[in-house]
C-alpha positions, 0 to 999 in steps of 0.5 A: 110495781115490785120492778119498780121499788127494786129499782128505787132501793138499788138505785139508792143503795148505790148513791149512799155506797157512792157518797160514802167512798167518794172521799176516798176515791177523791184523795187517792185520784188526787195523790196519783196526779200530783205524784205524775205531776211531780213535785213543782214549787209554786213560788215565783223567783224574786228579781229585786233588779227587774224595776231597774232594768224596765227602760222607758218608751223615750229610751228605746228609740225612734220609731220609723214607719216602713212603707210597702213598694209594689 
């Protein structure tokens, strides 16, 4: 009985020391990664001539249906 309640109270002991420096660990886990990964921008570039330079089916050309000859 005595094994058990050690238990009980260590094992909460534990969870409580854990809940209180996750936050830590998170942020610092966090910094190490973005650090290695390096500093990349997110944004897309902008190509304002990409609409204009999108051709038609009609404009790419006939299509021809190549048959295999054994």
């Amino acid at each position: 009985m005595i094994g058990l309640l050690k238990f009980l109270l260590i094992f909460l002991g534990f969870t409580y020391l854990f809940r209180l420096i996750k936050p830590f660990i998170f942020r610092y886990l966090f910094k190490k990664v973005s650090k290695k990964m390096g500093d990349f921008k997110t944004e897309a570039p902008v190509n304002k001539e990409g609409k204009k330079d999108k051709k038609n089916a009609q404009d790419i050309g006939e299509y021809i249906d190549y048959e295999e000859i054994d």
